[in-house]
N, C-alpha and C positions, 0 to 999 in steps of 0.2 A: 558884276553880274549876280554874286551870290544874294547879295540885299535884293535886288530886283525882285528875283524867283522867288526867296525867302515870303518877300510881301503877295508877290503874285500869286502863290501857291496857299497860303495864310489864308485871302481874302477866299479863293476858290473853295479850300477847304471849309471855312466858316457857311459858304452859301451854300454849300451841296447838299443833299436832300435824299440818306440813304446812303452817301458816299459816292453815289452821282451825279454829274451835272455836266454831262460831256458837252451841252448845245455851249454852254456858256465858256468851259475850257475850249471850244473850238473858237469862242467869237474874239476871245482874250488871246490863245496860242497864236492864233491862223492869224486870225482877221486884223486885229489890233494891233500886236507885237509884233507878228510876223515872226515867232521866234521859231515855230516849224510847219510845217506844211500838213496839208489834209490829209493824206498819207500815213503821213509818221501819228498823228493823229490817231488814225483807224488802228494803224498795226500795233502800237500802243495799247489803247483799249481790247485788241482782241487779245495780245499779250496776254496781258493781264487778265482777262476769262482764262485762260487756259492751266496759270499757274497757281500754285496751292497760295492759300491766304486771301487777303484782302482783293477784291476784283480791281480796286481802285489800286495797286501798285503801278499801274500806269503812270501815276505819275514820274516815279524814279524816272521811268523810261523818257518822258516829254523832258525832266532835271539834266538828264544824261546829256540828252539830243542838243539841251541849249549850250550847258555850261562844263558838259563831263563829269565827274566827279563829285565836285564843287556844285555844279547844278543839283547832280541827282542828288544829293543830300540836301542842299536847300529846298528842294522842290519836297522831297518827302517829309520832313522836318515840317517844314508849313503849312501842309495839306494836314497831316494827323496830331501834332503834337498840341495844338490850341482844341481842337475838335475834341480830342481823348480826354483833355480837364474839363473843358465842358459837358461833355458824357456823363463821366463820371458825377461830376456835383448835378445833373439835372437826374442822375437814375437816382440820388441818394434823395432828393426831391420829392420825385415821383413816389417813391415805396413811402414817404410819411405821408405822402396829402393823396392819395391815389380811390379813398374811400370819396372824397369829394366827385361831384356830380361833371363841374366843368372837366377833368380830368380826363373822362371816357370822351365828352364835345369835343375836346381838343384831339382829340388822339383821334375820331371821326373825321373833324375838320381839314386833317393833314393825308387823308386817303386818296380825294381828287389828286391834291398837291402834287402828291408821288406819283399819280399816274399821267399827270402832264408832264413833270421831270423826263420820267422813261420814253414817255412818244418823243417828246424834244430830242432826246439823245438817241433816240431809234432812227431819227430823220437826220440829224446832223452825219449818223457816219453813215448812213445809206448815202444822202451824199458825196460825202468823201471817199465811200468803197464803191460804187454801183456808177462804170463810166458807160456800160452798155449792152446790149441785149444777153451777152452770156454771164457776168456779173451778177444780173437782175435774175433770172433762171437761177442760177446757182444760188442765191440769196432766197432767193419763194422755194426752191428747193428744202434749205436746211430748215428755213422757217415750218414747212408743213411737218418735213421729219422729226422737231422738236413738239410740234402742238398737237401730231397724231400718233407718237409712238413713245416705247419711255425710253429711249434711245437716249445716255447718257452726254449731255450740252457739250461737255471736252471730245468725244468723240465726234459730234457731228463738227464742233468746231473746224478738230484736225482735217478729218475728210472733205471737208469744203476747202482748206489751207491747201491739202494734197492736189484734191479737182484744180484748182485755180492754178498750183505749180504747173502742171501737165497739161492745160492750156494756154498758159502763157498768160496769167493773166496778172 
């Protein structure tokens, strides 16, 4: 199992965009694999909003869910460790050739990119998180609290975590 995730978490990492790409870890965890549910999915990703560092530690959490231990380190290992040398040699890139022209088109070019990335993974865990009328309410809820107030994201997180304990949801 650890080769598996190693690879699975690799390829995921490679394609992510921002260090996100939940629609596509939902369509390979859920869908394909079937190695966890929609679910562990969601509460993964919010997870991991809430905790200091990387947003994307989710994955440890989806490594854990599969394989334990053994998973969550495969899983984390393979999402950042190819990603971080690439980083690395493409900033050291960038800073020599960044006076050229294609440089800024590229970096333009990749602005739609990212915001199709984020609506995708806006919709895959509204999905997986939003089974019905009270869910949805509480989701348009935090959403307007975060786009009309400067209401701190970890706390509207938690307060939505708490509302949803206390209705059962």
């Amino acid at each position: 199992m650890f080769w598996a995730l190693l690879y699975e978490f690799t390829r995921l990492g490679l394609i992510s965009f921002g260090g996100a790409n939940i629609a596509e870890m939902e369509r390979v965890l859920v869908g394909q694999r079937g190695w966890i549910d929609a679910q562990t999915l969601a509460n993964g990703f919010a997870l991991g909003q809430v905790m200091p560092g990387p947003n994307m530690l989710a994955v440890t959490h989806y490594g854990f869910a599969v394989g334990g231990w053994s998973g969550a380190s495969a899983a984390t290992l393979g999402f950042y460790v190819p990603t971080a040398l690439i980083s690395a040699a493409v900033a050291l890139l960038w800073r020599r050739h960044s006076a050229h022209p294609w440089v800024s088109a590229f970096r333009d070019a990749l602005l739609p990119f990212g915001a199709g990335v984020l609506l995708a993974g806006a919709l895959v865990l509204g999905q997986g998180s939003v089974q019905g009328w009270p869910e949805l309410l509480l989701a348009v809820l935090a959403f307007v609290l975060l786009w009309r107030t400067r209401l701190n994201a970890a706390v509207v997180v938690l307060a939505a975590a708490a509302a949803g304990a206390l209705l059962g949801l």
